[in-house]
VOGU-3710 file (C-alpha; in Angstrom, 3 decimals, decimal comma):
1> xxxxxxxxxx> 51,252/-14,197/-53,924  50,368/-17,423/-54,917  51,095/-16,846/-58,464  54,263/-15,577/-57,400  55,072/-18,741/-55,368  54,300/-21,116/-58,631  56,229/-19,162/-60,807  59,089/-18,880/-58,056  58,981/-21,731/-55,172  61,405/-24,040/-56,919
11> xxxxxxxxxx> 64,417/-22,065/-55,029  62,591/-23,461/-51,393  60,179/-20,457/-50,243  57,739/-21,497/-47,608  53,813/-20,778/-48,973  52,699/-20,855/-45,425  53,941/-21,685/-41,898  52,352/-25,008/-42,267  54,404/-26,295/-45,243  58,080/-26,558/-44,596
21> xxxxxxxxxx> 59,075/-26,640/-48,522  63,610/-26,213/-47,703  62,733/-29,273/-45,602  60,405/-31,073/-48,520  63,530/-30,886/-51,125  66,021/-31,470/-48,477  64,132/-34,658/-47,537  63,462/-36,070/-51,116  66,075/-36,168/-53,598  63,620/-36,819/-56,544
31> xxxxxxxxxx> 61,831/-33,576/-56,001  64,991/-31,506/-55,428  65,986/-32,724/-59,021  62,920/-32,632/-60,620  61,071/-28,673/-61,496  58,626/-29,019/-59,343  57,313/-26,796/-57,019  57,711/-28,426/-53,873  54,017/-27,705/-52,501  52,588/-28,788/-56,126
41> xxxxxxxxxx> 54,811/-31,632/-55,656  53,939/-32,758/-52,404  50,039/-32,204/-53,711  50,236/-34,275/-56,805  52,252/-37,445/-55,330  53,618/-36,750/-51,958  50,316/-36,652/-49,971  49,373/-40,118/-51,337  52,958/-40,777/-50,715  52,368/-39,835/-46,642
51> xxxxxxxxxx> 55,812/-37,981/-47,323  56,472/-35,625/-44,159  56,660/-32,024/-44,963  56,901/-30,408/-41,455  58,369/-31,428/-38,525  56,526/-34,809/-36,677  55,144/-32,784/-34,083  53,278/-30,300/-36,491  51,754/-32,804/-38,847  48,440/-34,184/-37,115
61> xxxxxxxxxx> 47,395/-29,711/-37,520  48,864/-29,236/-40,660  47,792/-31,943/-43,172  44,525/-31,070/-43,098  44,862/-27,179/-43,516  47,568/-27,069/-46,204  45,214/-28,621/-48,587  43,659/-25,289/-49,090  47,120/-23,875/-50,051  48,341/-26,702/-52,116
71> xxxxxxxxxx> 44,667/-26,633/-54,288  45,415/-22,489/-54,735  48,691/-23,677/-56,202  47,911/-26,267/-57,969  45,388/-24,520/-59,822  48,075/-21,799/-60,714  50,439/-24,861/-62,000  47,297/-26,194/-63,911  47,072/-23,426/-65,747  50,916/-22,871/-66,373
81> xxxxxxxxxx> 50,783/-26,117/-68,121  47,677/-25,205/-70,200  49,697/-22,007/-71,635  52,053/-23,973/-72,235  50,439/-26,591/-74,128  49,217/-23,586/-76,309  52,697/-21,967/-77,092  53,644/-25,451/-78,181  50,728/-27,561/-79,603  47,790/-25,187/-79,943
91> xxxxxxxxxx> 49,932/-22,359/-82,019  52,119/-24,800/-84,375  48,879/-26,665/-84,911  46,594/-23,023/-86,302  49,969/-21,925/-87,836  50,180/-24,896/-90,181  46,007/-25,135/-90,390  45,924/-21,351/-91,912  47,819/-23,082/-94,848  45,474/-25,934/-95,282
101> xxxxxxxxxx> 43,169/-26,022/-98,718  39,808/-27,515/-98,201  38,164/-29,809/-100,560  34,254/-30,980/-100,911  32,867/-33,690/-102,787  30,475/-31,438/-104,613  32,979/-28,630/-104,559  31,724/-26,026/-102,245  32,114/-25,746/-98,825  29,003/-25,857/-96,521
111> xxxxxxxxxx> 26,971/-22,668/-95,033  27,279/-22,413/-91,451  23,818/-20,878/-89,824  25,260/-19,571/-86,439  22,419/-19,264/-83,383  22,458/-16,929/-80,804  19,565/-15,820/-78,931  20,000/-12,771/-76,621  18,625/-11,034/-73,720  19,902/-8,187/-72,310
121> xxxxxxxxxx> 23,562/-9,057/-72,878  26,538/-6,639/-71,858  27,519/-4,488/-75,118  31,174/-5,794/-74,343  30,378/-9,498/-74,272  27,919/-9,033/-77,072  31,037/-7,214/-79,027  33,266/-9,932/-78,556  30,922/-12,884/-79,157  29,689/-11,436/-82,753
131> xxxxxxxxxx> 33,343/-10,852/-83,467  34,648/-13,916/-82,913  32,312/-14,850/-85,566  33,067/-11,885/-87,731  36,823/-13,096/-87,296  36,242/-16,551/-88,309  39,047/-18,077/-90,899  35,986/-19,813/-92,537  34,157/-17,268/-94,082  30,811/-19,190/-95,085
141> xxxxxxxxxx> 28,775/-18,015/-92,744  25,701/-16,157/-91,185  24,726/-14,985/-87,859  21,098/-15,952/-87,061  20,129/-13,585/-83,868  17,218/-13,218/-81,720  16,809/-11,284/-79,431  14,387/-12,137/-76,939  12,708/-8,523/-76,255  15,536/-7,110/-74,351
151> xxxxxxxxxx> 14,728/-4,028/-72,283  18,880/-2,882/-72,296  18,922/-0,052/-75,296  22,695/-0,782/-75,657  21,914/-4,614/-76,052  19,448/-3,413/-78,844  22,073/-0,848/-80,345  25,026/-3,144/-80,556  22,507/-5,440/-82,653  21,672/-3,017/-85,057
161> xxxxxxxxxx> 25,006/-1,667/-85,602  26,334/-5,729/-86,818  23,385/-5,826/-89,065  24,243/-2,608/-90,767  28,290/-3,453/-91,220  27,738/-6,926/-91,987  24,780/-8,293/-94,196  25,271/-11,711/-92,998  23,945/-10,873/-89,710  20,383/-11,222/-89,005
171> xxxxxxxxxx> 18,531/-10,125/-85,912  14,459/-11,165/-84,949  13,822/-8,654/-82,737  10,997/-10,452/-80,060  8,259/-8,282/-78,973  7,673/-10,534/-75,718  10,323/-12,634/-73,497  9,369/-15,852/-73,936  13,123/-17,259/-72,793  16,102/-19,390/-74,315
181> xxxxxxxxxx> 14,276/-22,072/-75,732  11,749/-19,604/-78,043  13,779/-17,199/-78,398  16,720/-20,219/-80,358  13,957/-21,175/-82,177  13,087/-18,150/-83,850  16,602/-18,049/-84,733  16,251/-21,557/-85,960  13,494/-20,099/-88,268  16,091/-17,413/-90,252
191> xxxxxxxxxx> 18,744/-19,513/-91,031  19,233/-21,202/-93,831  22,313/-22,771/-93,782  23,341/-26,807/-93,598  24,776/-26,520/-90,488  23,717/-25,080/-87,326  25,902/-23,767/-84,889  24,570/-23,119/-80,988  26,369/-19,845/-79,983  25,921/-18,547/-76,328
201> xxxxxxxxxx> 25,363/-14,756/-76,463  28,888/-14,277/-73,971  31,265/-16,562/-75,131  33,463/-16,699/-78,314  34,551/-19,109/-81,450  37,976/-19,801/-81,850  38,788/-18,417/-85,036  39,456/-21,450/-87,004  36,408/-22,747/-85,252  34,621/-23,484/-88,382
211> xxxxxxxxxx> 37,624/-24,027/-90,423  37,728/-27,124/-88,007  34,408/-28,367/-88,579  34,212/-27,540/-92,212  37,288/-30,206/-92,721  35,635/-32,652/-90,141  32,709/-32,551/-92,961  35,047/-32,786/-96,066  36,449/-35,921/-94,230  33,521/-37,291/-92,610
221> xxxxxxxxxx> 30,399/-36,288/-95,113  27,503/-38,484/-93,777  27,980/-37,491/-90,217  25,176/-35,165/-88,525  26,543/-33,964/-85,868  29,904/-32,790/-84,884  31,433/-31,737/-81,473  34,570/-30,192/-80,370  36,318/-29,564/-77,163  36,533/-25,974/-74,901
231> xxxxxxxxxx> 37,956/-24,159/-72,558  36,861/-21,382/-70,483  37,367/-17,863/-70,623  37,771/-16,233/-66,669  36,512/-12,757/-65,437  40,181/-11,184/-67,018  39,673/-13,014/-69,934  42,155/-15,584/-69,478  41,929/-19,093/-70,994  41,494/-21,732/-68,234
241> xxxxxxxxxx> 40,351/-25,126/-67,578  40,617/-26,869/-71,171  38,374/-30,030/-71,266  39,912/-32,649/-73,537  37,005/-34,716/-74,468  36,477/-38,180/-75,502  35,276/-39,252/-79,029  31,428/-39,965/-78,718  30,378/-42,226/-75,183  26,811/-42,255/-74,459
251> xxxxxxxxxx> 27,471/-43,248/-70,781  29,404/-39,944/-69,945  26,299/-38,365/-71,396  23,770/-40,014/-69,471  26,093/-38,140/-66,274  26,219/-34,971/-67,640  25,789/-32,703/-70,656  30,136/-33,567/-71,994  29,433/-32,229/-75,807  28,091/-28,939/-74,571
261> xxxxxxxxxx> 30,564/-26,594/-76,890  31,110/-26,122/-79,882  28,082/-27,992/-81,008  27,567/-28,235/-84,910  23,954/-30,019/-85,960  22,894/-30,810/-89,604  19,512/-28,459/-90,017  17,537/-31,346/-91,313  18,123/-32,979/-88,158  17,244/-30,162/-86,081
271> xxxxxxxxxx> 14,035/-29,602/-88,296  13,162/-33,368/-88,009  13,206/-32,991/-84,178  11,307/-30,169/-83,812  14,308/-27,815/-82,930  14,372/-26,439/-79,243  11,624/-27,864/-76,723  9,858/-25,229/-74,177  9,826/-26,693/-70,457  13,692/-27,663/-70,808
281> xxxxxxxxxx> 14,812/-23,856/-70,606  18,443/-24,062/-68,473  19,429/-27,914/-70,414  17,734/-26,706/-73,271  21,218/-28,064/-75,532  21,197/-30,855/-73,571  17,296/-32,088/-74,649  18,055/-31,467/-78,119  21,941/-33,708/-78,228  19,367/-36,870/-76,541
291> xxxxxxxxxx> 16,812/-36,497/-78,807  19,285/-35,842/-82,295  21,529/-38,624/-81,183  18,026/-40,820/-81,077  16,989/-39,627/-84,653  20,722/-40,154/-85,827  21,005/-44,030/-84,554  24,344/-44,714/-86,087  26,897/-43,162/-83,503  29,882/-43,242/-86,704
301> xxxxxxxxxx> 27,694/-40,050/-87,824  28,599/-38,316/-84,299  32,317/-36,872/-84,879  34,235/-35,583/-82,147  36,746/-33,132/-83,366  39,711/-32,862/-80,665  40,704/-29,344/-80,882  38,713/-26,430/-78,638  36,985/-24,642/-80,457  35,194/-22,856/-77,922
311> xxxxxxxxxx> 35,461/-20,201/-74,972  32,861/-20,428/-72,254  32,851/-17,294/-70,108  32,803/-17,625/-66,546  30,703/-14,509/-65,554  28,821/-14,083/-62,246  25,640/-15,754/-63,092  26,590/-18,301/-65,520  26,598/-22,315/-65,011  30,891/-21,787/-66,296
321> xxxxxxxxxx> 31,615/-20,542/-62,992  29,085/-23,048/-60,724  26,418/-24,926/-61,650  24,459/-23,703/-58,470  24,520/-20,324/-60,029  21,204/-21,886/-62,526  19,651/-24,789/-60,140  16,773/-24,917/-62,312  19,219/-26,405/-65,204  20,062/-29,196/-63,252
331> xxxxxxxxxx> 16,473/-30,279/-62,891  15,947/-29,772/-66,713  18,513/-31,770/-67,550  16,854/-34,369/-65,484  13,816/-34,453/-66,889  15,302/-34,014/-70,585  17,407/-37,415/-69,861  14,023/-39,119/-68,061  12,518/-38,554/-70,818  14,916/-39,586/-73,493
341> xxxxxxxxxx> 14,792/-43,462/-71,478  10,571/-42,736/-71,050  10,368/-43,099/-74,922  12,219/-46,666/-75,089  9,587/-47,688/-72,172  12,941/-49,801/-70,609  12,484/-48,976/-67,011  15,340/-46,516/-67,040  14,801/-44,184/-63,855  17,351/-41,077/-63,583
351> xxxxxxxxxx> 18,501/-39,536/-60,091  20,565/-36,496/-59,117  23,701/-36,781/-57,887  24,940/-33,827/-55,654  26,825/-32,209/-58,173  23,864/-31,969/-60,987  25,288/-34,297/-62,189  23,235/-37,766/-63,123  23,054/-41,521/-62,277  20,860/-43,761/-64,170
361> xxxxxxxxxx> 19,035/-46,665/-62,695  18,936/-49,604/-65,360  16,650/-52,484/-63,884  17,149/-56,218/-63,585  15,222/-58,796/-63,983  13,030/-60,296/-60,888  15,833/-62,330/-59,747  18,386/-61,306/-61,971  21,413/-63,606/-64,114  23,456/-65,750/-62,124
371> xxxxxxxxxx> 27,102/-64,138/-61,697  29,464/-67,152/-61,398  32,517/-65,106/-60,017  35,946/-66,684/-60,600  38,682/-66,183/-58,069  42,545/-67,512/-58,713  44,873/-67,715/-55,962  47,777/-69,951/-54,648  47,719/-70,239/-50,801  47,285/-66,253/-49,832
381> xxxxxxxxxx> 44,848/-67,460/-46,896  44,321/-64,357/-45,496  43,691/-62,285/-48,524  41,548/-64,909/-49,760  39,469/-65,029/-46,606  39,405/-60,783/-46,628  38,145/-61,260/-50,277  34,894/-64,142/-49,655  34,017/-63,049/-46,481  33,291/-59,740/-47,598
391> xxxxxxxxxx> 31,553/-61,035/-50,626  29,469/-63,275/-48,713  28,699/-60,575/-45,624  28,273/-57,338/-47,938  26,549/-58,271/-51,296  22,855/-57,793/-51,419  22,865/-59,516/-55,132  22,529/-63,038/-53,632  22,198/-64,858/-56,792  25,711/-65,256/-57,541
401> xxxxxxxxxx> 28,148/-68,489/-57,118  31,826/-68,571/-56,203  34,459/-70,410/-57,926  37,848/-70,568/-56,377  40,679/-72,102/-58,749  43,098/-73,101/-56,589  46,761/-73,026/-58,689  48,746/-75,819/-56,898  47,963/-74,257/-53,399  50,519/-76,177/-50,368
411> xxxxxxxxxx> 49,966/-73,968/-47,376  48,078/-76,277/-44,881  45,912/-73,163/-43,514  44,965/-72,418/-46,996  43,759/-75,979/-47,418  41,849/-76,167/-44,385  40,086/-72,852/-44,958  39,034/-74,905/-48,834  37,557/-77,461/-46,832  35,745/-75,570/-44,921
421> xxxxxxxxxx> 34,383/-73,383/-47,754  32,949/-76,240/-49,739  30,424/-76,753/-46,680  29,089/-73,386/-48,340  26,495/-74,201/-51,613  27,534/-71,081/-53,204  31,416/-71,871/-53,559  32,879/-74,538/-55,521  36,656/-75,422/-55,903  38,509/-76,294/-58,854
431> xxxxxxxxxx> 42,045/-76,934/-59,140  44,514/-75,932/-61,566  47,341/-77,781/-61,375  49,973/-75,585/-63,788  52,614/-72,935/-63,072  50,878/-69,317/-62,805  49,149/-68,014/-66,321  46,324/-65,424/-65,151  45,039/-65,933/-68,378  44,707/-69,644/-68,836
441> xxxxxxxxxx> 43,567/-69,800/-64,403  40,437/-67,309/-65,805  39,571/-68,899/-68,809  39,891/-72,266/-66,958  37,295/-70,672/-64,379  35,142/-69,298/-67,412  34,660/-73,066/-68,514  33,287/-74,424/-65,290  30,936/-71,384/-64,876  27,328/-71,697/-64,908
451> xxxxxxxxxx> 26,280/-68,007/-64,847  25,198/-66,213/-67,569  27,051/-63,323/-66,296  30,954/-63,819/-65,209  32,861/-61,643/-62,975  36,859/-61,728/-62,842  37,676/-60,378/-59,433  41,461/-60,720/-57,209  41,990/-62,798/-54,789  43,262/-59,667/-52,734
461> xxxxxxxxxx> 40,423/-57,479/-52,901  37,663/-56,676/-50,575  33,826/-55,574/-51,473  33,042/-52,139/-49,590  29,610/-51,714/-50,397  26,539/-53,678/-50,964  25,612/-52,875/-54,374  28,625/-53,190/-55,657  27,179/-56,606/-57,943  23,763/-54,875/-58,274
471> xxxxxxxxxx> 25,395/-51,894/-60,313  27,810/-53,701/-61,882  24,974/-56,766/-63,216  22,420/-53,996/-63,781  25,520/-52,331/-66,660  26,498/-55,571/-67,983  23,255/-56,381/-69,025  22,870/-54,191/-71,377  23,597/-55,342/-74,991  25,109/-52,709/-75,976
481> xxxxxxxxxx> 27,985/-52,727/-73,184  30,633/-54,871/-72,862  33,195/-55,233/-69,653  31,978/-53,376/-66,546  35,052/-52,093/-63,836  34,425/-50,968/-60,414  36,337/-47,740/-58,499  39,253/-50,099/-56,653  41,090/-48,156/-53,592  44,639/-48,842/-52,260
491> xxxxxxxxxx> 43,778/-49,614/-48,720  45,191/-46,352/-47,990  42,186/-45,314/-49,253  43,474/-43,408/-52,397  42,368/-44,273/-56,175  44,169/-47,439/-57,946  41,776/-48,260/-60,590  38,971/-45,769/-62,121  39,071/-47,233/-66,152  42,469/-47,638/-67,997
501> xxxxxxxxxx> 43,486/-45,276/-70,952  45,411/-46,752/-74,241  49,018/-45,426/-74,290  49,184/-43,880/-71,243  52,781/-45,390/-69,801  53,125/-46,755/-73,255  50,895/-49,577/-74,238  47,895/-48,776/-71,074  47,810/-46,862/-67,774  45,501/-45,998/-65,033
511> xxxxxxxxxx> 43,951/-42,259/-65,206  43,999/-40,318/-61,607  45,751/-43,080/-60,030  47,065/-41,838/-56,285  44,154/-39,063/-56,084  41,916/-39,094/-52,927  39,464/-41,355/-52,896  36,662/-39,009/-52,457  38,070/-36,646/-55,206  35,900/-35,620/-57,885
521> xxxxxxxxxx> 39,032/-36,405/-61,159  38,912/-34,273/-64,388  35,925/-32,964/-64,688  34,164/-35,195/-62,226  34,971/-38,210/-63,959  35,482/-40,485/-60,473  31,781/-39,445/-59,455  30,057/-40,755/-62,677  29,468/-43,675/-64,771  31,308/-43,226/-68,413
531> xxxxxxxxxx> 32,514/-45,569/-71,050  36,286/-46,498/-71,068  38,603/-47,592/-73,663  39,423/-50,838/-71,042  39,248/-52,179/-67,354  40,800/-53,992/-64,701  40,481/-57,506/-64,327  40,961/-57,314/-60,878  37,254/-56,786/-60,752  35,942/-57,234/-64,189
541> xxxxxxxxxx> 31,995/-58,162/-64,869  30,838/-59,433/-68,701  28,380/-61,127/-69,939  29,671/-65,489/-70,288  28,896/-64,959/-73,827  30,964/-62,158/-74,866  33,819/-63,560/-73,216  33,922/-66,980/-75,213  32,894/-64,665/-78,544  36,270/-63,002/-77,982
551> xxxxxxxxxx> 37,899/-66,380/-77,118  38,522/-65,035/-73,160  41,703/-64,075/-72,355  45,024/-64,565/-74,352  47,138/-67,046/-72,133  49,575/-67,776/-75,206  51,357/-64,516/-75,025  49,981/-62,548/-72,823  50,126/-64,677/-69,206  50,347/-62,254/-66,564
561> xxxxxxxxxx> 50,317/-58,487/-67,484  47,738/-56,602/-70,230  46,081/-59,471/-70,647  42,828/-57,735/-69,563  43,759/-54,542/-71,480  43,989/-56,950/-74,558  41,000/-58,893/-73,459  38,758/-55,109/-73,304  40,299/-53,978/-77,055  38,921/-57,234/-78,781
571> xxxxxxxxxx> 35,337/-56,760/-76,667  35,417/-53,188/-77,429  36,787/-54,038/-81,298  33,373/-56,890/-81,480  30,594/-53,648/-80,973  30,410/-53,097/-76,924  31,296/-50,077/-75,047  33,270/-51,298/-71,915  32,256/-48,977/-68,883  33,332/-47,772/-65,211
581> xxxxxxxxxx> 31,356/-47,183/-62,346  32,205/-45,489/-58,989  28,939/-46,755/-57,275  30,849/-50,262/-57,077  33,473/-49,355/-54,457  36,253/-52,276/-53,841  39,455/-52,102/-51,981  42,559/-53,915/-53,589  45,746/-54,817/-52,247  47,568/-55,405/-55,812
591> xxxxxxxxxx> 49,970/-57,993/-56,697  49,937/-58,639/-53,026  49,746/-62,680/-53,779  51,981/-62,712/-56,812  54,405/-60,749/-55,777  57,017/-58,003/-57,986  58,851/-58,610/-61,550  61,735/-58,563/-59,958  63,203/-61,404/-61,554  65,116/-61,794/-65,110
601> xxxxxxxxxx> 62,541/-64,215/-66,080  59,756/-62,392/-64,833  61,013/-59,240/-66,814  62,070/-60,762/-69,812  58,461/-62,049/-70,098  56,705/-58,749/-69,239  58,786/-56,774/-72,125  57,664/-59,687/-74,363  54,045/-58,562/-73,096  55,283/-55,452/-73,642
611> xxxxxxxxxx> 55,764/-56,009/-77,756  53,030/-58,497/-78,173  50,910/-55,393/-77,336  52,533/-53,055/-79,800  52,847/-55,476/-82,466  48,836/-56,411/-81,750  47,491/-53,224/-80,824  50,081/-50,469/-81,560  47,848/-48,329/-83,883  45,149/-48,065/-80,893
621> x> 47,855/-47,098/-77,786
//
């Protein structure tokens, strides 16, 4: 039924008794001439909309139990657009790559040594794993098995039977269980190939998989190690939930295990590190990426290949379907990350988040860097007051000053409320006496700073927890990363800032924007720490000296909008990672001071904005 209603609820069906969907499209003109389902509709905008989809009186008992119905769709409209997106990218794409001629350096292609270690796999997932391998478009191969003293006879048959049709698989047969990570490395121990490629014993290749990874070498020949992105395969063998991954960010890492499949390591490096570690079996792949990305060093010899290249099966018992189904993974994968920080001796302590997922603790200094944190504003008294009163009441990171640049401020309660603020030792006043440039009111604020640290923050936003400067100090002062961003919430409580992509919109956008604020985003990005291509300056932390090596914000050309867009490319462009973090939680009423473009002038100079971007920037959006 529910596919049913996906494929046909345009025409107005109701999915339940609690969503009125005639009434939805009757209501809203936009979504009676738009193809969306009205229920997926209503899920993806209208709830953060608070549009009414039943009558008054039924709402207060409905909102809260449609949700169930509108997730079931919006799976089912999920993974619509994924077939989709394989009918017209994905097939056009393999089409055109079957014609493609490969060319090495030293004019051979590279030997792919494919791992698998099994135990007591089903014949028919064993079947289709070796012959998505026996299928590959790449044909240098071989299939290093071990099996890890199975007790199934058809797990044992189905292994003999490859080796005898295809010489270039090779099984170790185990005479004890000693589990994944002994049984990979007596796989490890037959191959003899450049590469190694980790293989779980139920899932498949693609079958240009190593096609793929064989041109990522031709193209990139010093790099190590190579990653692609995946989907899964569900219990009918359907493709589902692709995840689109970024190129390599050691931040997302640190959360959670993001290269998983297909990983591709040089042997050499795999020999040098000793191969698979006992003690980590469930996050035994996750141990060894920490440990070869430590040996590696230079991250430009990590290449992320963006085309999946991998099915992981959901089956009963696998971590594909739940990560509770293997608890004890989640605990390796701990310990395999606490000890990746152990060996740098830095202080680095790693907790669980509920999930399995993972927060690291980076420590500060006794008292920690002074944060000098600039605030511009023109009158907006009670914003302003919303924003320092909850910076003052709410932030446990006390060593921090305030500096308020007042831009040619006139309201008389604004002026009082400055005179009473410089009573405080913590706040000083400075006053810019131009017509409004974001840019040139930040930079001016930069200059009078004393802090080591500087943080850009709205005047119309408002600190909701306590740590928020503690997280975002303990990031920033790292030399390695550049601008730190918080998680900002429309005061309706629903997600306005969680990292901004390049050329989404265009020249920048904001990823999840309108989703719950207690939602977990693609693949749980809004619950974890992960690099970003750029942040918000509506709350924006950086080191004082990164932000003069840059030469702050552009306040020539770009006055009011992308200037902090611009302002993350050239940090990002100078060697630092800029990050996000949802354990800094801020609510933001935006543009509520400034007001709309809703002027000719005020438009004219945001589509100049607009093309000083492209014309700057245009091969990175």
């Amino acid at each position: 039924p529910a596919m049913h209603y996906a494929l046909f609820g345009k025409d107005g069906r109701f999915p339940s008794p609690l969503f009125n969907a005639q009434m939805y499209q009757d209501q809203y003109q936009d979504v009676k001439n738009s193809d969306f389902v009205p229920l997926v509709h209503y899920e993806l905008y209208g709830k953060a909309e608070n549009r009414y989809f039943q009558d008054a009186k039924d709402i207060d008992q409905s909102h809260i139990k449609i949700d169930a119905v509108a997730q079931n769709s919006l799976v089912i409209e999920e993974n619509k657009l994924y077939e989709n997106w394989q009918e017209i990218i994905e097939k056009p794409y393999i089409e055109a790559l079957s014609k493609e001629v490969i060319t090495f350096a030293n004019g051979s292609g590279p030997l792919f040594s494919i791992i698998i270690p099994t135990y007591n796999t089903p014949k028919k997932l064993l079947e289709k794993c070796i012959n998505s391998v026996i299928d590959q478009t790449f044909q240098d191969w071989e299939l290093c098995i071990a099996d890890d003293a199975s007790s199934s006879k058809s797990t044992i048959s189905t292994l003999r039977h490859f080796e005898r049709i295809d010489k270039r698989i090779k099984v170790e047969y185990r005479n004890e269980n000693g589990h994944i990570s002994n049984a990979s490395n007596s796989a490890l121990k037959i191959a003899n190939g450049k590469f190694i490629v980790l293989l779980d014993h139920d899932d498949e290749l693609v079958p240009t998989a190593l096609q793929e990874v064989a041109i990522a070498i031709s193209e990139k020949p010093e790099a190590l190690i190579f990653y692609s992105d995946e989907d899964k395969l569900d219990r009918d063998g359907n493709r589902i939930h692709p995840y689109f991954k970024p190129d390599f960010s050691p931040d997302l890492l640190f959360s959670q295990n993001y290269i998983c499949h297909l990983a591709v390591y040089e042997k050499k490096l795999v020999d040098a590190i000793g191969g698979f570690r006992v003690g980590y079996e469930g996050s035994q792949d996750y141990d060894l990426i920490l440990r070869a990305i430590r040996q590696v060093g230079n991250e430009h010899q990590i290449v992320h290949i963006p085309r999946i290249l991998y099915h992981w099966r959901m089956t009963d018992s696998s971590t594909a379907s739940s990560h509770e189904n293997k608890p004890y993974a989640a605990f390796a994968g701990q310990k395999a990350l606490q000890s990746y920080f152990d060996e740098d001796g830095a202080g680095v302590n790693v907790s669980m988040l509920d999930d399995g997922r993972y927060k690291t603790i980076w420590p500060i200094p006794n008292q920690g860097p002074l944060v000098s944190l600039i605030i511009g504003t023109r009158d907006g008294y009670e914003e302003l007051k919303v924003c320092i009163d909850s910076i003052l009441i709410k932030t446990t990171y006390q060593n921090f000053e305030i500096i308020i640049v007042d831009n040619q401020s006139s309201d008389p309660q604004t002026l009082q409320y400055f005179e009473s603020l410089k009573k405080n030792s913590k706040i000083k006043i400075i006053s810019y006496d131009d017509k409004f440039n974001y840019s040139a009111i930040n930079n001016f604020g930069v200059d009078h700073a004393n802090g080591e640290i500087v943080g850009l923050l709205n005047n119309d936003i408002e600190i909701l927890n306590a740590e928020w400067l503690t997280e975002m100090v303990s990031l920033s002062i790292r030399k390695d990363i550049g601008c730190v961003g918080a998680k900002l919430l429309y005061p309706d409580g629903t997600i306005q800032h969680a990292g901004v992509v390049l050329g989404l919109g265009g020249i920048a956008g904001h990823p999840h924007k309108f989703k719950r604020g207690d939602e977990e985003g693609y693949f749980r990005l809004l619950k974890i720490v992960h690099n970003v291509s750029a942040v918000t300056a509506a709350a924006l932390i950086v080191r004082k000296e990164i932000f003069l090596e840059v030469n702050g914000l552009d306040e020539n050309d770009l006055k009011v909008a992308f200037n902090d867009v611009d302002f993350c490319i050239k940090v990002r462009n100078a060697g630092y990672r800029n990050i996000w973090t949802p354990f800094s939680l801020i609510r933001h009423h935006e543009s509520k001071s400034r007001g709309l473009d809703d002027t000719p002038e005020k438009y004219d100079r945001f589509m100049s904005e607009i093309e000083t971007m492209k014309n700057k920037w245009g091969n990175s959006l």
